[in-house]
MOPAC internal coordinates of N, CA, C and O (Angstrom, degrees):
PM7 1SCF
backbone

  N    0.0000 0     0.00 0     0.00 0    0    0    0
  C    1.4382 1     0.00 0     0.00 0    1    0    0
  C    1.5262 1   107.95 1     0.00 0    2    1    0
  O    1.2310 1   124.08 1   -14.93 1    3    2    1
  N    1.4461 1   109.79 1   165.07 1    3    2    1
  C    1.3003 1   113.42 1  -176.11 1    5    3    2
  C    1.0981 1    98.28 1  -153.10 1    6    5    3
  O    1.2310 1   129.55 1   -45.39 1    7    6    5
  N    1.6939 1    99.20 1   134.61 1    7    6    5
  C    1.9603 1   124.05 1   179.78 1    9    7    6
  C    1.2693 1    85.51 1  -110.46 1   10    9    7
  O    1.2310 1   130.65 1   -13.71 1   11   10    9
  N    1.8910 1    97.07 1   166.29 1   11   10    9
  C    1.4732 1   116.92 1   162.34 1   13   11   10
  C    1.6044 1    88.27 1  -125.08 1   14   13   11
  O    1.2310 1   123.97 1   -40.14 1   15   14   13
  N    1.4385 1   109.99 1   139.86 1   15   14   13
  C    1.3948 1   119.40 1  -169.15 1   17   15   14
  C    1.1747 1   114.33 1  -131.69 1   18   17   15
  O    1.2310 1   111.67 1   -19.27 1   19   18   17
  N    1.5932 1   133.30 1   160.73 1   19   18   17
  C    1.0182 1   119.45 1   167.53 1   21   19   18
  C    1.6275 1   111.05 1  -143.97 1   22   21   19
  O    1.2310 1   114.34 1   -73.75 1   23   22   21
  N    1.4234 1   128.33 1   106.25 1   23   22   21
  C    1.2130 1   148.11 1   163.24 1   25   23   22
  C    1.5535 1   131.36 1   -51.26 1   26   25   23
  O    1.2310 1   118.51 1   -32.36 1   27   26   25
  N    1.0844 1   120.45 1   147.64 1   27   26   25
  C    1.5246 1   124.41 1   173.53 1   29   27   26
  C    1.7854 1   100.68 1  -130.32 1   30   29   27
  O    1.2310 1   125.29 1   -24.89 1   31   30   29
  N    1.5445 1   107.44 1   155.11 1   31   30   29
  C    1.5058 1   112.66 1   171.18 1   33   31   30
  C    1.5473 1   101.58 1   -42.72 1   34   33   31
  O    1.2310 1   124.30 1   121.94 1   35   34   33
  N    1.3753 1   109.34 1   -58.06 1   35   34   33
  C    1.7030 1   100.97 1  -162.03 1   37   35   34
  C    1.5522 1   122.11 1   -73.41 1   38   37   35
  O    1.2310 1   117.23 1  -178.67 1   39   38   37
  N    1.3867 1   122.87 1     1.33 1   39   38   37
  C    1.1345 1   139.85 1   169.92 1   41   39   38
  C    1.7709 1   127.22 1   -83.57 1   42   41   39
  O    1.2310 1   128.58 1   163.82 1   43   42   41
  N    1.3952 1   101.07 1   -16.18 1   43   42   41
  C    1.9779 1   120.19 1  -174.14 1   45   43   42
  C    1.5453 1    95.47 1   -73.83 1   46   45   43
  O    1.2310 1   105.93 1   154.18 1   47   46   45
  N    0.9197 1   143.72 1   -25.82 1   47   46   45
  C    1.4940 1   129.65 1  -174.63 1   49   47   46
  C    1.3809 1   109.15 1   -85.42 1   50   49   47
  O    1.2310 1   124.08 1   124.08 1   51   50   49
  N    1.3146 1   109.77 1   -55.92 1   51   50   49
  C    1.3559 1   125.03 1   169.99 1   53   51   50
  C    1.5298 1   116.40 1   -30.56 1   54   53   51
  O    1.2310 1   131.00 1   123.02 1   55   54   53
  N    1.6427 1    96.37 1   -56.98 1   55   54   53
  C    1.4715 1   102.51 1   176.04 1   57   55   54
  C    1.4723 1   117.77 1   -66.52 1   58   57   55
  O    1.2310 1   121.93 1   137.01 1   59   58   57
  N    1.0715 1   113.91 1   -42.99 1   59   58   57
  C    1.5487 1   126.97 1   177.58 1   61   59   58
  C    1.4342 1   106.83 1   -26.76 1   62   61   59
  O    1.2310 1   133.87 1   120.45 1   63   62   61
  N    1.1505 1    90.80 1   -59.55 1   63   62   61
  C    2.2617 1   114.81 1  -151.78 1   65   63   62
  C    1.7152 1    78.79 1   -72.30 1   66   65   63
  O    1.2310 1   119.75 1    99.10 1   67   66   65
  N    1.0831 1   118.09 1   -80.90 1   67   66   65
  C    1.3739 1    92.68 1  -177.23 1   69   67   66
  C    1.6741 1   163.10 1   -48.26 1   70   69   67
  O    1.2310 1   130.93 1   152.49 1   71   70   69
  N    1.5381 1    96.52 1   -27.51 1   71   70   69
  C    1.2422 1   130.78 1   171.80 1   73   71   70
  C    2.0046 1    97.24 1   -71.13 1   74   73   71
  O    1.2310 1   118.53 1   157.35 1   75   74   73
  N    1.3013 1   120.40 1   -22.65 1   75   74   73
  C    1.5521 1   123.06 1  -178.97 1   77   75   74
  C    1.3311 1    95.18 1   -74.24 1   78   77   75
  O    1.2310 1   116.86 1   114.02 1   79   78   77
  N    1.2911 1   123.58 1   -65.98 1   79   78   77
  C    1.7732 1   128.64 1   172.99 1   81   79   78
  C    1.3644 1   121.02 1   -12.18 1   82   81   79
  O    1.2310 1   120.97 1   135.93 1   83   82   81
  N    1.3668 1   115.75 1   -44.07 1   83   82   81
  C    1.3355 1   114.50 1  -167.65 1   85   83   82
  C    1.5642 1   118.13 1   -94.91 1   86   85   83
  O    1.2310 1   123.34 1   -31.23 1   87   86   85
  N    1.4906 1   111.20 1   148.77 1   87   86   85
  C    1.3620 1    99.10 1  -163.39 1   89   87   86
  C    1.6662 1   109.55 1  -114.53 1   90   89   87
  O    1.2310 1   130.36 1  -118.32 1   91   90   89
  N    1.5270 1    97.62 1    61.68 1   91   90   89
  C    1.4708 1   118.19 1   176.18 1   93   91   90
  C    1.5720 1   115.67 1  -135.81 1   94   93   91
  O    1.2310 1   117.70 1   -13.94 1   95   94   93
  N    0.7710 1   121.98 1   166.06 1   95   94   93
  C    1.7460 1   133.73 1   159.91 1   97   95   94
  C    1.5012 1   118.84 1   -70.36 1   98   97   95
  O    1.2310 1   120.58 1   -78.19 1   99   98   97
  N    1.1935 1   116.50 1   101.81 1   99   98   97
  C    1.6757 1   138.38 1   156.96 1  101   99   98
  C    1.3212 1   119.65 1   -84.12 1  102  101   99
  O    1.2310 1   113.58 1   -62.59 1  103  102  101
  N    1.0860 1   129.75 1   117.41 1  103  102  101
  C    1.4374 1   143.15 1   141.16 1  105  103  102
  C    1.4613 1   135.38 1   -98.16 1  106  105  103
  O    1.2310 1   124.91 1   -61.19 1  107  106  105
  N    0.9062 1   108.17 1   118.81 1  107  106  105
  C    1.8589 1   113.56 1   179.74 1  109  107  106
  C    1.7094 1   100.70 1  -116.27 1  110  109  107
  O    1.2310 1   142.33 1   -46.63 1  111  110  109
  N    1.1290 1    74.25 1   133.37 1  111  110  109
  C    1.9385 1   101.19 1  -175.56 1  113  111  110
  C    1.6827 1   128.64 1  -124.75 1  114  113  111
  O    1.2310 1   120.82 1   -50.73 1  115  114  113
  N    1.0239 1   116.04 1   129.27 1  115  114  113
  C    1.8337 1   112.62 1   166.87 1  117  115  114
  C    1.2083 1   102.54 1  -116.13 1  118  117  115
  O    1.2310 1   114.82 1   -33.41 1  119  118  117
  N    1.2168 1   127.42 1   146.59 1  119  118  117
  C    1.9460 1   127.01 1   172.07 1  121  119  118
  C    1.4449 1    97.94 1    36.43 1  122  121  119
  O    1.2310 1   126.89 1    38.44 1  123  122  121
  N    1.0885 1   104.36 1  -141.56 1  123  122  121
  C    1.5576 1   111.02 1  -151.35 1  125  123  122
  C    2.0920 1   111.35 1   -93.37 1  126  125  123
  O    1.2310 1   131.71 1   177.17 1  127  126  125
  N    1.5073 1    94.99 1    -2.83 1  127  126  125
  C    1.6573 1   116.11 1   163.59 1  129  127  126
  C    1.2862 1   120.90 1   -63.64 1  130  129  127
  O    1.2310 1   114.10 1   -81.00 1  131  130  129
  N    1.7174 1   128.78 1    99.00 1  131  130  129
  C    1.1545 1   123.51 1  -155.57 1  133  131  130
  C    2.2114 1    93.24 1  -123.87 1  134  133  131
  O    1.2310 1   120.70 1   -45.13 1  135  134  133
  N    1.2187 1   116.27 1   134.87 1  135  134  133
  C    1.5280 1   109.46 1  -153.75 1  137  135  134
  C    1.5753 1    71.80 1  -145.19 1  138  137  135
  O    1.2310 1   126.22 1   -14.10 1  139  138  137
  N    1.2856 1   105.65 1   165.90 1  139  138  137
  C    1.7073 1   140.53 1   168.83 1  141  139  138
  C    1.0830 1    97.80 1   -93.82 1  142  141  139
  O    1.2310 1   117.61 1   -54.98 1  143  142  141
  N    1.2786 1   122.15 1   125.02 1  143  142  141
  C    1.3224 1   137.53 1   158.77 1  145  143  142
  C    1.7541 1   125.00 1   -64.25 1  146  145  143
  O    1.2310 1   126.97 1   175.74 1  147  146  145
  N    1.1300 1   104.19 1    -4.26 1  147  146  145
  C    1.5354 1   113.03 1  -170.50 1  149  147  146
  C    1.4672 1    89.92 1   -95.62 1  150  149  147
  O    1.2310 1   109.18 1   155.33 1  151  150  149
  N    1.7534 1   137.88 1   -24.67 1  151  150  149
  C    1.0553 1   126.97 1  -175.14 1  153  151  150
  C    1.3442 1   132.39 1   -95.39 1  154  153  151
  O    1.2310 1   108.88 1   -85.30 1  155  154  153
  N    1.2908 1   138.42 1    94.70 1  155  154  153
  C    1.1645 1   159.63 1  -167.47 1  157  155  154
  C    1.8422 1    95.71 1   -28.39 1  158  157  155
  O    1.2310 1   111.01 1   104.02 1  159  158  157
  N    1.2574 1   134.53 1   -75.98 1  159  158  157
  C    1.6317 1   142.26 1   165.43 1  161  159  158
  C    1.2428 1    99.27 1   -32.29 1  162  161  159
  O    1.2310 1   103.59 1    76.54 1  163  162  161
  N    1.2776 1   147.81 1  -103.46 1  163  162  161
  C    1.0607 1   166.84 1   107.36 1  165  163  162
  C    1.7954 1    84.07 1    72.98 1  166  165  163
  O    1.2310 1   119.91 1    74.23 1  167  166  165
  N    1.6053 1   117.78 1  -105.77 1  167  166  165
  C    0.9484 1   130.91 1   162.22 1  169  167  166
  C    1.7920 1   138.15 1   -18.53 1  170  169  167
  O    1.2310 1   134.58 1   134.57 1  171  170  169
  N    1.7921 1    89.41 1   -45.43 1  171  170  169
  C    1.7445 1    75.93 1   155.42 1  173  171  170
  C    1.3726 1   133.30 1  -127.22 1  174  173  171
  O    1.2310 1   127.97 1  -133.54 1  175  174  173
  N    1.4713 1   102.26 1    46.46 1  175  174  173
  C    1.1518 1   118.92 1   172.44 1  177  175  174
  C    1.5542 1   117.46 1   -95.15 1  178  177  175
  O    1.2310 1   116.48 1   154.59 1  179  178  177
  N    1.4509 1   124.29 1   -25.41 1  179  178  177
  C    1.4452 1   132.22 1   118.39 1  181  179  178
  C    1.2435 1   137.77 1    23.18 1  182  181  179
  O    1.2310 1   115.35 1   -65.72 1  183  182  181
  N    1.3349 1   126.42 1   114.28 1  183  182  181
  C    1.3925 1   123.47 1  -175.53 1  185  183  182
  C    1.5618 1    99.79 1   -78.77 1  186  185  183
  O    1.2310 1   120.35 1   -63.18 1  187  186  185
  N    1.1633 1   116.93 1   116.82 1  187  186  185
  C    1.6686 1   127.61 1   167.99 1  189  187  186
  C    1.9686 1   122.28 1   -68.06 1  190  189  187
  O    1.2310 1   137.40 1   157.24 1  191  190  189
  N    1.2086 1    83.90 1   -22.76 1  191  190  189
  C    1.5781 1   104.88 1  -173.51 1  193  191  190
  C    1.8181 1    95.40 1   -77.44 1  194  193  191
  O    1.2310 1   109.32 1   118.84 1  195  194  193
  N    0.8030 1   137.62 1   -61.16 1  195  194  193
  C    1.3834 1   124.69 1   170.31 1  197  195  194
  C    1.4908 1   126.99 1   -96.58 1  198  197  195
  O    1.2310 1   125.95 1   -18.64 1  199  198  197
  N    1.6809 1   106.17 1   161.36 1  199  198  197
  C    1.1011 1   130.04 1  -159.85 1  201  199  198
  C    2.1922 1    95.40 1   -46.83 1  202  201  199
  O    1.2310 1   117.78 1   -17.80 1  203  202  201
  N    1.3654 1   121.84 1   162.20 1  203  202  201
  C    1.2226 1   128.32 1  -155.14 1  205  203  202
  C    1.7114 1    87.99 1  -155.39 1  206  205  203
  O    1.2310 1   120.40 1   -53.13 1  207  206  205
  N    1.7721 1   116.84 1   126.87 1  207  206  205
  C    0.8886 1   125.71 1   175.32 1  209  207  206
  C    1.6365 1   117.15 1  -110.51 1  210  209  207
  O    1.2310 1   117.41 1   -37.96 1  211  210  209
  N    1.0484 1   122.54 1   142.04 1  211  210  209
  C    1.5112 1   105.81 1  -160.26 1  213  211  210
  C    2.0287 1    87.19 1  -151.05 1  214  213  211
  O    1.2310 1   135.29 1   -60.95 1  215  214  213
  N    1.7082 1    88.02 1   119.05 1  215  214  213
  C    1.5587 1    99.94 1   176.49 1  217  215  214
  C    1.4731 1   116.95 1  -104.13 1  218  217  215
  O    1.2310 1   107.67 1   -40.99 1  219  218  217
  N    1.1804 1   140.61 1   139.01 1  219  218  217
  C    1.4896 1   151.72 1   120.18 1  221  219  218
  C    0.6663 1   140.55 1  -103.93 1  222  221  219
  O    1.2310 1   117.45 1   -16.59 1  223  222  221
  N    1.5247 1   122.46 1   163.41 1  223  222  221
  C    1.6712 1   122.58 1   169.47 1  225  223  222
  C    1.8292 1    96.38 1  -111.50 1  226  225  223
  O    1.2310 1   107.56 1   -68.93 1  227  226  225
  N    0.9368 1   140.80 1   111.07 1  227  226  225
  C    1.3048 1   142.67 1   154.14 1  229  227  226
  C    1.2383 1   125.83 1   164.28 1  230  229  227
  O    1.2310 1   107.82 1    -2.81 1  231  230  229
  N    1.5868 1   140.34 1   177.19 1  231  230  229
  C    1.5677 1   138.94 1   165.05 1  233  231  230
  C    1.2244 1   118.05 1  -118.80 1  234  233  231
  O    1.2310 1   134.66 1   -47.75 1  235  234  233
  N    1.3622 1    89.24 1   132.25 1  235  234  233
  C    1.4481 1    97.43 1   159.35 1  237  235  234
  C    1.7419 1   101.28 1  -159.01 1  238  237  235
  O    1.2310 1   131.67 1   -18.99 1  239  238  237
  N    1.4392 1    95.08 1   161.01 1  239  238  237
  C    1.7155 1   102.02 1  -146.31 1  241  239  238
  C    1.3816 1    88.56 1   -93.19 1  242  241  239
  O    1.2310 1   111.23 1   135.90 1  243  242  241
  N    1.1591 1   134.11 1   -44.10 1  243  242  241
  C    1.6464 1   149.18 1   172.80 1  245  243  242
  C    1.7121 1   109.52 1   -38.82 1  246  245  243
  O    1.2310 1   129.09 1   113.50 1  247  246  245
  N    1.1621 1   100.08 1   -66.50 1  247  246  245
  C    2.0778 1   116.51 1   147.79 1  249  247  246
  C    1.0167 1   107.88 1   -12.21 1  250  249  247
  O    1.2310 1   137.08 1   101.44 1  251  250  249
  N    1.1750 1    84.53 1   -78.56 1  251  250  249
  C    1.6471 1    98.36 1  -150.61 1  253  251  250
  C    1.7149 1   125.63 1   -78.15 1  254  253  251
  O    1.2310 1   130.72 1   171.00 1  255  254  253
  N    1.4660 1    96.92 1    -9.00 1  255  254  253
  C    1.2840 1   110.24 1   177.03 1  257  255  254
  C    1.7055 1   111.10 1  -116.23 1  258  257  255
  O    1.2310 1   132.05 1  -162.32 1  259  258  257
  N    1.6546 1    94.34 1    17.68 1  259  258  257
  C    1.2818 1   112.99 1   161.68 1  261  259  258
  C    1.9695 1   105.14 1   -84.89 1  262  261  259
  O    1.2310 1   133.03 1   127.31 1  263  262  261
  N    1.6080 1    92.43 1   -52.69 1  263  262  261
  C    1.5894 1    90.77 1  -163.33 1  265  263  262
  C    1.9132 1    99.43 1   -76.11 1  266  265  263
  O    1.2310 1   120.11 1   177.47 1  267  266  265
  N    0.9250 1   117.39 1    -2.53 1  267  266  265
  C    1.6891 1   109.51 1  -178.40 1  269  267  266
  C    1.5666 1    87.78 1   -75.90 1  270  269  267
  O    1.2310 1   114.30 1   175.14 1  271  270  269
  N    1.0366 1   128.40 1    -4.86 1  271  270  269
  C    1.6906 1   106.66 1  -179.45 1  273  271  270
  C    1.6005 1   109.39 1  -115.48 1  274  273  271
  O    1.2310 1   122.21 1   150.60 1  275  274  273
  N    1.3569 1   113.38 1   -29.40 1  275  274  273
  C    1.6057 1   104.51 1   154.76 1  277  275  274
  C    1.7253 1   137.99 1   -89.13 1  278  277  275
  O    1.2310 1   131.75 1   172.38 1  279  278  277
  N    1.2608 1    94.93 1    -7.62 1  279  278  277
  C    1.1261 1   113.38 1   176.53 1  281  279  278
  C    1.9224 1   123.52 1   -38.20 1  282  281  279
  O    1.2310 1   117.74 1   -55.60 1  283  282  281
  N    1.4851 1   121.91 1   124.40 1  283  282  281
  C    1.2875 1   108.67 1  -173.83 1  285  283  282
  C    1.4845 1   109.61 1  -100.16 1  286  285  283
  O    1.2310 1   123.44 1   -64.93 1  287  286  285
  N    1.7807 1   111.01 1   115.07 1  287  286  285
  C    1.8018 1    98.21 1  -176.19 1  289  287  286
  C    1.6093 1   106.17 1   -69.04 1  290  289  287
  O    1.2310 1   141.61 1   -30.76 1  291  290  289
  N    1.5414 1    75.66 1   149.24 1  291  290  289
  C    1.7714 1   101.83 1  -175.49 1  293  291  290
  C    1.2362 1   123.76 1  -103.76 1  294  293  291
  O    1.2310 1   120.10 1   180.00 1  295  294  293

């Protein structure tokens, strides 16, 4: 699946700790910059200023009711 997301500095840890929980593969991406979402560096090294796409394949309700709150409607 694929979100369009949108992050702040004070929000990357948050995401971190959770995005570690899950026992799938996360990627969050801008342009052609493709990073693991499980990695704290990685993640906020990231342009915050634009929209942030972030792919998986798996569930988890914690996730996912992570991205219902950053989530950008489309």
């Amino acid at each position: 699946m694929v979100k369009t997301v949108h992050l702040t500095q004070d929000q990357v840890q948050h995401f971190v700790n959770v995005t570690s929980k899950c026992d799938f593969d996360i990627d969050i991406c801008y342009n052609r910059y493709v990073v693991d979402a499980k990695s704290f560096l990685g993640v906020y090294g990231l342009d915050f200023g634009k929209p942030l796409t972030v792919s998986y394949d798996g569930y988890n309700a914690e996730f996912e009711a992570l991205l219902k709150e950053i989530a950008i409607a489309c």
